[in-house]
mmCIF file of the protein (N, C-alpha, C, O) and its ligand, coordinates in Angstrom:
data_MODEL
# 
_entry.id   MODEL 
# 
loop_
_entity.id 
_entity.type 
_entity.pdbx_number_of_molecules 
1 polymer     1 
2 non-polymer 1 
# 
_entity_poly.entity_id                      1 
_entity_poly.type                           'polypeptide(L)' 
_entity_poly.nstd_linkage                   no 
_entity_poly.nstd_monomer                   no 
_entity_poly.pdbx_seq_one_letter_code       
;(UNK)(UNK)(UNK)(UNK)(UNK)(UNK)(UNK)(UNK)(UNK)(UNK)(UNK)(UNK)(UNK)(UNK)(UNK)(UNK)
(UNK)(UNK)(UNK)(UNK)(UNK)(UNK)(UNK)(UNK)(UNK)(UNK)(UNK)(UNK)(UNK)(UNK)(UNK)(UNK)
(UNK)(UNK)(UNK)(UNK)(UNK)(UNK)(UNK)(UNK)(UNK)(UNK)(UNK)(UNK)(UNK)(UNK)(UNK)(UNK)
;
_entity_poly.pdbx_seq_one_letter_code_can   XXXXXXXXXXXXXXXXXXXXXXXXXXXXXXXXXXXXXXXXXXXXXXXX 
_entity_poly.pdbx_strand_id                 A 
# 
loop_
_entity_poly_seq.entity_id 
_entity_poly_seq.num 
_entity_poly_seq.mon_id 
_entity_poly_seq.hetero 
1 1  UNK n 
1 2  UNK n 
1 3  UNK n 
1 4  UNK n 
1 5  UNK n 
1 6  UNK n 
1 7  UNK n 
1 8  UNK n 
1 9  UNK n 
1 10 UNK n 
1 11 UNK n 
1 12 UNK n 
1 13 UNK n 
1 14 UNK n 
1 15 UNK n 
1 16 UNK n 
1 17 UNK n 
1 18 UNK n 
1 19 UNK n 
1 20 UNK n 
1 21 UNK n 
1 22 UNK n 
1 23 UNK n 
1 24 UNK n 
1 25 UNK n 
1 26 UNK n 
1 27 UNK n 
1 28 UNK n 
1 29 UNK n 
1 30 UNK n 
1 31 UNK n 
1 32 UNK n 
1 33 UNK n 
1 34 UNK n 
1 35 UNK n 
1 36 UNK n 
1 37 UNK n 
1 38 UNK n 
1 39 UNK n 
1 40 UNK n 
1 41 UNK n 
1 42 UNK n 
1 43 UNK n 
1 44 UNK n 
1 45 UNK n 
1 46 UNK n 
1 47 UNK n 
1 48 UNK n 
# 
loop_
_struct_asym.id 
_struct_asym.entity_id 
A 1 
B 2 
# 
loop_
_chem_comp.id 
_chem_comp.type 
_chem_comp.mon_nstd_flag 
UNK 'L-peptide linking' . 
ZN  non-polymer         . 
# 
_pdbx_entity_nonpoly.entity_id   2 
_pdbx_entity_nonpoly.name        ? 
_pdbx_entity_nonpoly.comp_id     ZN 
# 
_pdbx_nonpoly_scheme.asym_id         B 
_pdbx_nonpoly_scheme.entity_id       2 
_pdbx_nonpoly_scheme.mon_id          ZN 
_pdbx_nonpoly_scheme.ndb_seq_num     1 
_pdbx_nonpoly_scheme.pdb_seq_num     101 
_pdbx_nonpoly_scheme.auth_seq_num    101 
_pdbx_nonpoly_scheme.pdb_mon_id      ZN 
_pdbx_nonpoly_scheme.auth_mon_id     ZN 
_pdbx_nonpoly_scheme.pdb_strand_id   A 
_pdbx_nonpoly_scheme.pdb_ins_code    . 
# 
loop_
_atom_site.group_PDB 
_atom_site.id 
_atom_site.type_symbol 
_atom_site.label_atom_id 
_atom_site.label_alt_id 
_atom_site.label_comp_id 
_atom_site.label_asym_id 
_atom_site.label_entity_id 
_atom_site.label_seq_id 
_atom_site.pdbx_PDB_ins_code 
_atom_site.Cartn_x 
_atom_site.Cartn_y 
_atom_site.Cartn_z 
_atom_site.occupancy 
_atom_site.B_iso_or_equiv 
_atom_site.pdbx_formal_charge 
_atom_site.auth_seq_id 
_atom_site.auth_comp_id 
_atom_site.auth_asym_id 
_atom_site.auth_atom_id 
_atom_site.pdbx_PDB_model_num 
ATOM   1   N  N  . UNK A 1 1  ? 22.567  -25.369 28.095 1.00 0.00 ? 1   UNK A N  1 
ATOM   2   C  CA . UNK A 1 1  ? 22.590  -25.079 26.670 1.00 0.00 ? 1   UNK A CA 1 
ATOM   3   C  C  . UNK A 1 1  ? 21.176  -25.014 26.102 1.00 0.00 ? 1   UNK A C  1 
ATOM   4   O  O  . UNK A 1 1  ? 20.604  -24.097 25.512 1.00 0.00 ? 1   UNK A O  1 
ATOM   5   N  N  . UNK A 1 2  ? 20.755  -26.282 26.453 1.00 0.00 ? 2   UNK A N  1 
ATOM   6   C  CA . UNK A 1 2  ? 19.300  -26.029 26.056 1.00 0.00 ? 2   UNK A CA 1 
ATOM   7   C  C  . UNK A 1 2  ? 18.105  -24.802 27.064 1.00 0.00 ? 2   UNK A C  1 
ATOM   8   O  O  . UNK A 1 2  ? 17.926  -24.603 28.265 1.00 0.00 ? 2   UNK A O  1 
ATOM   9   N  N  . UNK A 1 3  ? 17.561  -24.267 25.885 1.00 0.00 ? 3   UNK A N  1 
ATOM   10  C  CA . UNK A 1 3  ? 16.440  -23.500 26.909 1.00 0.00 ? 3   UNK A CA 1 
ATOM   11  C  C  . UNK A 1 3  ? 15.170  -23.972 26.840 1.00 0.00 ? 3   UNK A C  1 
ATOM   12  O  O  . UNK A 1 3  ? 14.733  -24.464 25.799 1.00 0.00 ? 3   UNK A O  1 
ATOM   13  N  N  . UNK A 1 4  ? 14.409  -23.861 28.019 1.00 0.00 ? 4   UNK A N  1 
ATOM   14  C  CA . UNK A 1 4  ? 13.183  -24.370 28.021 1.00 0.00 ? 4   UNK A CA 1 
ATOM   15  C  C  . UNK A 1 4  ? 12.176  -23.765 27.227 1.00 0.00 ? 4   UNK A C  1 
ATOM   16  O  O  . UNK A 1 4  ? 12.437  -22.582 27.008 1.00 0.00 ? 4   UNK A O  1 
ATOM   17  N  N  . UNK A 1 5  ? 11.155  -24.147 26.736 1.00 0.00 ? 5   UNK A N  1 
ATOM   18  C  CA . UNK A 1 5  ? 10.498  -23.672 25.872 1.00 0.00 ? 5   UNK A CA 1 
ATOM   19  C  C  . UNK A 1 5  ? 9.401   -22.670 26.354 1.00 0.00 ? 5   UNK A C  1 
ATOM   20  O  O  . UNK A 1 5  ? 8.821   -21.769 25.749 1.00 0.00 ? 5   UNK A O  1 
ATOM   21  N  N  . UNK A 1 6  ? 9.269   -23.281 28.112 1.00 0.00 ? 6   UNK A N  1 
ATOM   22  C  CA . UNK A 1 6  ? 8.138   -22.690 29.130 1.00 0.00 ? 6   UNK A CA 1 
ATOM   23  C  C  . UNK A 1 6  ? 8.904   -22.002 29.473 1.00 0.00 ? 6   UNK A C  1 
ATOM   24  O  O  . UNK A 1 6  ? 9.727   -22.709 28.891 1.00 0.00 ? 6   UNK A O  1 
ATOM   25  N  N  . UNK A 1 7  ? 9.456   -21.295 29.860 1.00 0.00 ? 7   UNK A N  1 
ATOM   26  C  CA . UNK A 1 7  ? 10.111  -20.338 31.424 1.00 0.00 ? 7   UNK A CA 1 
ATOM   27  C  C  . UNK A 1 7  ? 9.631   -20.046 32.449 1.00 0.00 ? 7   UNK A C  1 
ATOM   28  O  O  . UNK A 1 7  ? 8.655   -19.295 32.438 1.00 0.00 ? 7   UNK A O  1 
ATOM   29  N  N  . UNK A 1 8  ? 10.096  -20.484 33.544 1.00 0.00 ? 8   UNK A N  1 
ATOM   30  C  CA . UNK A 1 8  ? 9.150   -20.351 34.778 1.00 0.00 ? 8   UNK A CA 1 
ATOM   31  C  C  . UNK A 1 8  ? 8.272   -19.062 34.828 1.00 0.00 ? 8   UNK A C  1 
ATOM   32  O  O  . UNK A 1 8  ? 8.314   -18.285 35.783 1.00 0.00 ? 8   UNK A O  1 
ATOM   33  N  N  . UNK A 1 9  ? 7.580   -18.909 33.877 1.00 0.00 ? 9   UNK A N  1 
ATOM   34  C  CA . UNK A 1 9  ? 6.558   -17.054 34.285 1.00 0.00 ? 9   UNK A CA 1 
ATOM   35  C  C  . UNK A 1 9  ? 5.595   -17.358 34.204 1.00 0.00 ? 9   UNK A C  1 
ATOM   36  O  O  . UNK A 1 9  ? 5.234   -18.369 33.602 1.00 0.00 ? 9   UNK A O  1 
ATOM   37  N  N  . UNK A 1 10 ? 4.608   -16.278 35.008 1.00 0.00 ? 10  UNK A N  1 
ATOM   38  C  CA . UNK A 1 10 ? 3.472   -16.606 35.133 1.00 0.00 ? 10  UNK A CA 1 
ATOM   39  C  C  . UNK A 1 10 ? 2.971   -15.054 35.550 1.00 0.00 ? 10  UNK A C  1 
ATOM   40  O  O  . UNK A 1 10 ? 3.034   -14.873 36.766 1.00 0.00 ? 10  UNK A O  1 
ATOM   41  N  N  . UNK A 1 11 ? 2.571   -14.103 34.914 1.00 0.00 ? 11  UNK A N  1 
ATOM   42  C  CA . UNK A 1 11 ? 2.055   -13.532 35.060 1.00 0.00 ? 11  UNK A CA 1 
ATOM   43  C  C  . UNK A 1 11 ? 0.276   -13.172 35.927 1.00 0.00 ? 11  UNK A C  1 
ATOM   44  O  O  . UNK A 1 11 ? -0.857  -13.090 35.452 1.00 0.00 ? 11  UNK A O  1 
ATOM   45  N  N  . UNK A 1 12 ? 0.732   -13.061 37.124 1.00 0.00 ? 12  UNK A N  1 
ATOM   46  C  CA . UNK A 1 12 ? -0.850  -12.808 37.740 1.00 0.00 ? 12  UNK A CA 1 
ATOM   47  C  C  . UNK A 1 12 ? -1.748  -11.657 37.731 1.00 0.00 ? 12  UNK A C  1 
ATOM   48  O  O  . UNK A 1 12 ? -2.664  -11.379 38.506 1.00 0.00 ? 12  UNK A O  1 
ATOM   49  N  N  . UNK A 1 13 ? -1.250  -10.963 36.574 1.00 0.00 ? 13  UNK A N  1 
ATOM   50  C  CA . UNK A 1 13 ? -2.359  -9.822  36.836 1.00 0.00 ? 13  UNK A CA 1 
ATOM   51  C  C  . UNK A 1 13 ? -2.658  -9.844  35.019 1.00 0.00 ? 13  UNK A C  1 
ATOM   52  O  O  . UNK A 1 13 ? -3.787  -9.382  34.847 1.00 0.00 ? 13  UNK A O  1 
ATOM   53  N  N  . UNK A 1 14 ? -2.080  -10.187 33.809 1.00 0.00 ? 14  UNK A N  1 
ATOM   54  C  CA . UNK A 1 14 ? -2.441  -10.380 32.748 1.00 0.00 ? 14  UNK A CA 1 
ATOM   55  C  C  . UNK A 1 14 ? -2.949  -12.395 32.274 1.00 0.00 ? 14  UNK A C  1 
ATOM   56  O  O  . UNK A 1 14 ? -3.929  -12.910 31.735 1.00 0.00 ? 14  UNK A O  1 
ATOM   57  N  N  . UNK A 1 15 ? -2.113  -12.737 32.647 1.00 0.00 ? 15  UNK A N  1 
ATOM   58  C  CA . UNK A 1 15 ? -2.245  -13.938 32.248 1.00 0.00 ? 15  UNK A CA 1 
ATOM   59  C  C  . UNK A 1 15 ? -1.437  -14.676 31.773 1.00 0.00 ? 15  UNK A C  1 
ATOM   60  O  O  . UNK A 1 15 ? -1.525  -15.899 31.664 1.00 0.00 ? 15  UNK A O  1 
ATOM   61  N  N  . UNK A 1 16 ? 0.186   -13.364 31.163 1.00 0.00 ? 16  UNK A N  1 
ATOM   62  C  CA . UNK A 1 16 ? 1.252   -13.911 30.054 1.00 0.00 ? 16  UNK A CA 1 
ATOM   63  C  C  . UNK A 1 16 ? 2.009   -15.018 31.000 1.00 0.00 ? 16  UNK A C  1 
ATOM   64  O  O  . UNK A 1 16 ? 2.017   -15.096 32.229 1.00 0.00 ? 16  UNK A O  1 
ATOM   65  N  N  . UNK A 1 17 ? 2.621   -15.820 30.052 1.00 0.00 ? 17  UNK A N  1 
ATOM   66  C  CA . UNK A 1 17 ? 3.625   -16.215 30.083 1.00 0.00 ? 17  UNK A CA 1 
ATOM   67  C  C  . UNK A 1 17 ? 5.073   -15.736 30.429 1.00 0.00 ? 17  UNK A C  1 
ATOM   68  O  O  . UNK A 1 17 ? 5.965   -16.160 31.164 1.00 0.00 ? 17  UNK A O  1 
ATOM   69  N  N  . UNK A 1 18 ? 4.972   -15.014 29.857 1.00 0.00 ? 18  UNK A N  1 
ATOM   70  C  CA . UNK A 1 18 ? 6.339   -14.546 29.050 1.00 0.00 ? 18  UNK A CA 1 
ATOM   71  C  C  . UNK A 1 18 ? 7.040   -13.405 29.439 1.00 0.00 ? 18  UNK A C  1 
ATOM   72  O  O  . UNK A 1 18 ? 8.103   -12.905 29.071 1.00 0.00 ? 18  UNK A O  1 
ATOM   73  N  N  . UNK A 1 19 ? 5.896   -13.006 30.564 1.00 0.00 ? 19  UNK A N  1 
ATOM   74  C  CA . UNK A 1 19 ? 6.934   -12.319 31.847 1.00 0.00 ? 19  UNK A CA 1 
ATOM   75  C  C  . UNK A 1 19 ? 6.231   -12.077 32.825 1.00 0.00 ? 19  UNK A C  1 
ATOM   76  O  O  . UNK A 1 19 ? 5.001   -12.030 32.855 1.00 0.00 ? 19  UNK A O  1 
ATOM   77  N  N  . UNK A 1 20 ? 7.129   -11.874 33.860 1.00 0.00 ? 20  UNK A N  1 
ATOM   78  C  CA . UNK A 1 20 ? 6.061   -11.647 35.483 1.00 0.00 ? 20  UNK A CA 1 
ATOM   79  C  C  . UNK A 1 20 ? 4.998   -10.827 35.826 1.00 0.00 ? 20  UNK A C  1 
ATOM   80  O  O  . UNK A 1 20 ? 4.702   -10.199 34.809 1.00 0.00 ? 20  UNK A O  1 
ATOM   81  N  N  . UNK A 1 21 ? 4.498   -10.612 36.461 1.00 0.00 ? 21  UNK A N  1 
ATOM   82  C  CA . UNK A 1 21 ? 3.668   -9.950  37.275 1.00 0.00 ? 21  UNK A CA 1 
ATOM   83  C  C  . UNK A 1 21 ? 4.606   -8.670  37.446 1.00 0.00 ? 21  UNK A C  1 
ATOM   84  O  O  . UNK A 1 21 ? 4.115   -7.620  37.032 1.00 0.00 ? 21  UNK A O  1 
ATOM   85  N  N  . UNK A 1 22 ? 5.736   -8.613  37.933 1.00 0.00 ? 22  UNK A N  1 
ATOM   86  C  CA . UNK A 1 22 ? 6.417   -7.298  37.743 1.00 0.00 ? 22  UNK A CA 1 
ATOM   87  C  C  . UNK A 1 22 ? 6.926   -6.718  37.110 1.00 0.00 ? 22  UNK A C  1 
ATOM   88  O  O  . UNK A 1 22 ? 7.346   -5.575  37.289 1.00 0.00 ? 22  UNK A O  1 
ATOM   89  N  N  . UNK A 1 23 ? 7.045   -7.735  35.746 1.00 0.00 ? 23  UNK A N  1 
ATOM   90  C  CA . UNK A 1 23 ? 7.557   -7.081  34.433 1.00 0.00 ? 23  UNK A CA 1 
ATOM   91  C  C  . UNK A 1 23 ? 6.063   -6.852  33.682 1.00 0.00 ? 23  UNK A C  1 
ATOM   92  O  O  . UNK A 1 23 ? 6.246   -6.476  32.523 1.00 0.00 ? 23  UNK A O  1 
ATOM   93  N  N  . UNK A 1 24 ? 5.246   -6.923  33.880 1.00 0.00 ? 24  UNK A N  1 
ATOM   94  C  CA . UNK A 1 24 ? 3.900   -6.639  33.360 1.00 0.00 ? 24  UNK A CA 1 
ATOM   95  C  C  . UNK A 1 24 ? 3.688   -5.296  32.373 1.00 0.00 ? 24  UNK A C  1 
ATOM   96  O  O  . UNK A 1 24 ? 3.273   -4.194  32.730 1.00 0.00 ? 24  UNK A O  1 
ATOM   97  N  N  . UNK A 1 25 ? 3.964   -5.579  31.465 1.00 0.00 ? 25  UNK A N  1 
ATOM   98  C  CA . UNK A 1 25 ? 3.695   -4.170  31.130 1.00 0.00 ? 25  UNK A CA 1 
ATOM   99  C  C  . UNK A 1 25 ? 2.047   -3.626  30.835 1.00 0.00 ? 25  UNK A C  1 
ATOM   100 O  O  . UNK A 1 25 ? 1.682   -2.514  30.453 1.00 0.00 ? 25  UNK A O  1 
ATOM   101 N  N  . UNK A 1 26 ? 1.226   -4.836  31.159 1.00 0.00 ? 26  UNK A N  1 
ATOM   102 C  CA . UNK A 1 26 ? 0.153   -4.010  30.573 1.00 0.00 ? 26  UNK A CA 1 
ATOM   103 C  C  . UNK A 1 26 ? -0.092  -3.424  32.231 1.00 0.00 ? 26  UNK A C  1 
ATOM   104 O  O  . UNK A 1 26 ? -0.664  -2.335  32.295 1.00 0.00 ? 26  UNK A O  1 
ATOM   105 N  N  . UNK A 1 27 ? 0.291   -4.057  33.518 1.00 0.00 ? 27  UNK A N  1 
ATOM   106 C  CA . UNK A 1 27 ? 0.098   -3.215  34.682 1.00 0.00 ? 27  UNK A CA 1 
ATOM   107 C  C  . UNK A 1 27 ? 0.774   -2.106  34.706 1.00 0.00 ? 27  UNK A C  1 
ATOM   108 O  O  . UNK A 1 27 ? 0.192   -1.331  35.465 1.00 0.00 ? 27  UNK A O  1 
ATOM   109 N  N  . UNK A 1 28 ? 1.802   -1.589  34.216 1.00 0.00 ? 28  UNK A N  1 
ATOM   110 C  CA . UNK A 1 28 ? 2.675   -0.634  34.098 1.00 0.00 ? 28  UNK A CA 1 
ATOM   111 C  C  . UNK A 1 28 ? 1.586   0.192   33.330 1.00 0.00 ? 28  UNK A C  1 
ATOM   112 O  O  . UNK A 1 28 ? 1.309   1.185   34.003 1.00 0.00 ? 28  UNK A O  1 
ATOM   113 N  N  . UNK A 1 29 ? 0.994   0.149   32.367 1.00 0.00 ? 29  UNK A N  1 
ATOM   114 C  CA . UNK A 1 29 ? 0.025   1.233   31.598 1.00 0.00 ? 29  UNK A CA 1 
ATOM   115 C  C  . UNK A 1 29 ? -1.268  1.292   32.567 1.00 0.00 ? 29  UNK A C  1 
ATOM   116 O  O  . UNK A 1 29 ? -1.933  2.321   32.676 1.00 0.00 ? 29  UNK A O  1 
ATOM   117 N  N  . UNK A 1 30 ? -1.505  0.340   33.121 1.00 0.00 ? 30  UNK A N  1 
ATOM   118 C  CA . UNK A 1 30 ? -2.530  0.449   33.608 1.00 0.00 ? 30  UNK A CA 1 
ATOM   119 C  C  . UNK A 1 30 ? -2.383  1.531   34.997 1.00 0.00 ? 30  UNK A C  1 
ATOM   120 O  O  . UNK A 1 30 ? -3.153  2.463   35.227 1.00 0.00 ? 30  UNK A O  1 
ATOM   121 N  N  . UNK A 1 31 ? -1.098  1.106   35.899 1.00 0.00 ? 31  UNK A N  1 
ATOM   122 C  CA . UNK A 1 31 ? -0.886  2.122   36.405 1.00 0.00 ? 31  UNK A CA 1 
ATOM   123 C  C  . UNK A 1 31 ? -0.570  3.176   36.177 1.00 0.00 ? 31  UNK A C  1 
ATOM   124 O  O  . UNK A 1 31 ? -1.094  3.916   37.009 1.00 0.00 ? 31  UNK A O  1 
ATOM   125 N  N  . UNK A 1 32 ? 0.106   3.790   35.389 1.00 0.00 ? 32  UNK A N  1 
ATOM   126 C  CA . UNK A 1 32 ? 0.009   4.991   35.032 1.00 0.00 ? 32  UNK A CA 1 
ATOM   127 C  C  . UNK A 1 32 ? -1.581  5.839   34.762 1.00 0.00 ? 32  UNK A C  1 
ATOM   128 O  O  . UNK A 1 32 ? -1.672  7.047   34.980 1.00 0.00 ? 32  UNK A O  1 
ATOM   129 N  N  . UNK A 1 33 ? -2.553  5.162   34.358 1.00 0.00 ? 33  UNK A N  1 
ATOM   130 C  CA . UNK A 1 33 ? -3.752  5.613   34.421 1.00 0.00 ? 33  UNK A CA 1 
ATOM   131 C  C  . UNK A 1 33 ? -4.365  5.812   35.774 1.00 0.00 ? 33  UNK A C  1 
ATOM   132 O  O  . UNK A 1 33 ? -4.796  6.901   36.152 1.00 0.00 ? 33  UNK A O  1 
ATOM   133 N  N  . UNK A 1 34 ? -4.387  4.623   36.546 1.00 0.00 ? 34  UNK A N  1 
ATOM   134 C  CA . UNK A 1 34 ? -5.271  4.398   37.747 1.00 0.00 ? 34  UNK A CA 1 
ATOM   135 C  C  . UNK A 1 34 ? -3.957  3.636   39.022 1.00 0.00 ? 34  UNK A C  1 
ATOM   136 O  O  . UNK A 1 34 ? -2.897  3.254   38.526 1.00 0.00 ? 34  UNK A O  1 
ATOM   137 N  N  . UNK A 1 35 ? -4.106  3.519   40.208 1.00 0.00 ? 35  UNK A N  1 
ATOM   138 C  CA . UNK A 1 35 ? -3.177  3.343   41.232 1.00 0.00 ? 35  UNK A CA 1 
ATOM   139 C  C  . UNK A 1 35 ? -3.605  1.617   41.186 1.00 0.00 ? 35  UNK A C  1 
ATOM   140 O  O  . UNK A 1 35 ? -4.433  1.222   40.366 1.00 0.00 ? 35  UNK A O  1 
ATOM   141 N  N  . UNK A 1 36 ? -2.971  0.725   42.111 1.00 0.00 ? 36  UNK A N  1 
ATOM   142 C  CA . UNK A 1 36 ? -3.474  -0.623  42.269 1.00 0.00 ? 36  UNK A CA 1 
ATOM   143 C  C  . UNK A 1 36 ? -4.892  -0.844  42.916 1.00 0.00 ? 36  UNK A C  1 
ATOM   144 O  O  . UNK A 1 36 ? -5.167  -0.487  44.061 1.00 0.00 ? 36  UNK A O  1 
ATOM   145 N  N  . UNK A 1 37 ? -5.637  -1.385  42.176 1.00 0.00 ? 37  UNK A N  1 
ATOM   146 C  CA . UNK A 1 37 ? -7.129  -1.405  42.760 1.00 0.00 ? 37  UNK A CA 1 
ATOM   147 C  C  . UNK A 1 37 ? -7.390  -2.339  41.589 1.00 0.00 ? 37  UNK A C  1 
ATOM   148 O  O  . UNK A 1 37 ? -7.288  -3.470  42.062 1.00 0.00 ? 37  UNK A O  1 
ATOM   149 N  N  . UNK A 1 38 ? -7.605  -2.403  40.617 1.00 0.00 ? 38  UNK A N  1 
ATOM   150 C  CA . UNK A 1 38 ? -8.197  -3.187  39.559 1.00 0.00 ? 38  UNK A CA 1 
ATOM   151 C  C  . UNK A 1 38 ? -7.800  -4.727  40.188 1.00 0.00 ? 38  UNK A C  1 
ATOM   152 O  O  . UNK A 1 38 ? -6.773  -5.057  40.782 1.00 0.00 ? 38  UNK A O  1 
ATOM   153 N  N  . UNK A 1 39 ? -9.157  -5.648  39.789 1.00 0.00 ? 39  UNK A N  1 
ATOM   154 C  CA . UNK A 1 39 ? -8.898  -6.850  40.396 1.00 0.00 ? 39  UNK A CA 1 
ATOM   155 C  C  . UNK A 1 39 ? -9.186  -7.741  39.009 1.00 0.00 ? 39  UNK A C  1 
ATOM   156 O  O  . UNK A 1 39 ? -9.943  -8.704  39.121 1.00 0.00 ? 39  UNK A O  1 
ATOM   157 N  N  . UNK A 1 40 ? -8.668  -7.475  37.860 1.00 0.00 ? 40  UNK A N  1 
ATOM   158 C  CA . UNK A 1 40 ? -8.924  -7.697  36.827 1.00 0.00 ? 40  UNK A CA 1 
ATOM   159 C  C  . UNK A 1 40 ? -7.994  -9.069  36.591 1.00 0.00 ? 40  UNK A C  1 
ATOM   160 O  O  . UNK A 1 40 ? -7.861  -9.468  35.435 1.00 0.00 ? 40  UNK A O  1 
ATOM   161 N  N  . UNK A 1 41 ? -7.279  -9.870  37.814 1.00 0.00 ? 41  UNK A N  1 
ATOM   162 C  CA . UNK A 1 41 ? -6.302  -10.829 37.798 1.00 0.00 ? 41  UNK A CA 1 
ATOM   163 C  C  . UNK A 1 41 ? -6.842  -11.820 36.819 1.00 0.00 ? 41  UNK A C  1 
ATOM   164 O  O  . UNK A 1 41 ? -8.012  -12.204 36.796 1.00 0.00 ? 41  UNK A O  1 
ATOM   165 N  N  . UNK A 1 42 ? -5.793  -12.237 35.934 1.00 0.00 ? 42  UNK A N  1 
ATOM   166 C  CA . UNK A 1 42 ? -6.064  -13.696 35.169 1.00 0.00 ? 42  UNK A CA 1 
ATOM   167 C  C  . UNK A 1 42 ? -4.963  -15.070 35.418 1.00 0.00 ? 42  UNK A C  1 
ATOM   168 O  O  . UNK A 1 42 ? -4.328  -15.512 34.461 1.00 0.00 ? 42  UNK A O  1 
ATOM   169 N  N  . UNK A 1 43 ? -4.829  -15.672 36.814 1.00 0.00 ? 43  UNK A N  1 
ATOM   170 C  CA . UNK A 1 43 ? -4.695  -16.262 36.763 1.00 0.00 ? 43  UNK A CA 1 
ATOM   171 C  C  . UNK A 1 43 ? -3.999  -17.312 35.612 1.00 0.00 ? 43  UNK A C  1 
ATOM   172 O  O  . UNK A 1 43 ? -4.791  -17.477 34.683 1.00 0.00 ? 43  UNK A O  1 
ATOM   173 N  N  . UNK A 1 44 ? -2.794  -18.024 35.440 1.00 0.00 ? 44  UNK A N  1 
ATOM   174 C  CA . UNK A 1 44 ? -2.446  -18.613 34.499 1.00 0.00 ? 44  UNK A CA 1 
ATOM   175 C  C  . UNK A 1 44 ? -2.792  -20.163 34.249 1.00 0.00 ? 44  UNK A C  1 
ATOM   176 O  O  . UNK A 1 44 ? -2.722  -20.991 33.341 1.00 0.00 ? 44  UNK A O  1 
ATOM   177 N  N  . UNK A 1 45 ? -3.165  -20.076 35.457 1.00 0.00 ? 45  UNK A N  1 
ATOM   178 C  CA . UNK A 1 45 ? -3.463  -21.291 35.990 1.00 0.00 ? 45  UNK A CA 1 
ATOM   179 C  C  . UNK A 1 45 ? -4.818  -22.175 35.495 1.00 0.00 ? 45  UNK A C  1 
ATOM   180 O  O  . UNK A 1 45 ? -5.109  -23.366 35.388 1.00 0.00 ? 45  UNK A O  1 
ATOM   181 N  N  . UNK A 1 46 ? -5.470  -20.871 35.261 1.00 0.00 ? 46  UNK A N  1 
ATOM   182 C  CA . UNK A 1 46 ? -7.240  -20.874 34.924 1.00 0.00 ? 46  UNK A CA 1 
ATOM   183 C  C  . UNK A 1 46 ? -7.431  -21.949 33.674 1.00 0.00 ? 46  UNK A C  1 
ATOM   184 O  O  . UNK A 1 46 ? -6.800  -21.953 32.617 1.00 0.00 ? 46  UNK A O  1 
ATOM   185 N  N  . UNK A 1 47 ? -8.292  -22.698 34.017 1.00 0.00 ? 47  UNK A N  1 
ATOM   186 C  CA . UNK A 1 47 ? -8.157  -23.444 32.547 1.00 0.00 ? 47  UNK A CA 1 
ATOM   187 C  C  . UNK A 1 47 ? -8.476  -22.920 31.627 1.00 0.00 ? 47  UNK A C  1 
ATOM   188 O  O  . UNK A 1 47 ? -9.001  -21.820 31.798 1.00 0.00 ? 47  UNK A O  1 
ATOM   189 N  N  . UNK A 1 48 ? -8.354  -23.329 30.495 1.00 0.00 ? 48  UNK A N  1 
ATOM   190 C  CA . UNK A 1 48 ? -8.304  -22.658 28.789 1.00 0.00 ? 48  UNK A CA 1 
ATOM   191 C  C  . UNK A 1 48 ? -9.982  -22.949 28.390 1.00 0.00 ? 48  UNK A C  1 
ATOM   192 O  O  . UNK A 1 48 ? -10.416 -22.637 27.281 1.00 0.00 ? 48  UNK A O  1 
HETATM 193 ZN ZN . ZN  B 2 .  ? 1.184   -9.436  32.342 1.00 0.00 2 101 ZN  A ZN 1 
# 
């Protein structure tokens, strides 16, 4: 009933929360420009 306030996500190529690495949409724009190569990863992990 209750939902967590975190949700297990962790985005490794933006940084979000709030959805995966494969729901990424800023990689989704990004690919559409350029193929996978950018190593622009932000870690969520990274401290603040
Ligand atoms: Zn992302």
């Amino acid at each position: 009933m209750l939902q967590p306030e975190t949700p297990a996500k962790c985005c490794s190529y933006c940084g979000g929360r709030d959805h995966n690495y494969e729901d990424c949409p800023k990689r989704k724009a990004d690919g559409e420009r350029q193929k996978e190569g950018a190593s622009l990863a932000t870690p969520c992990n990274s401290a603040q």
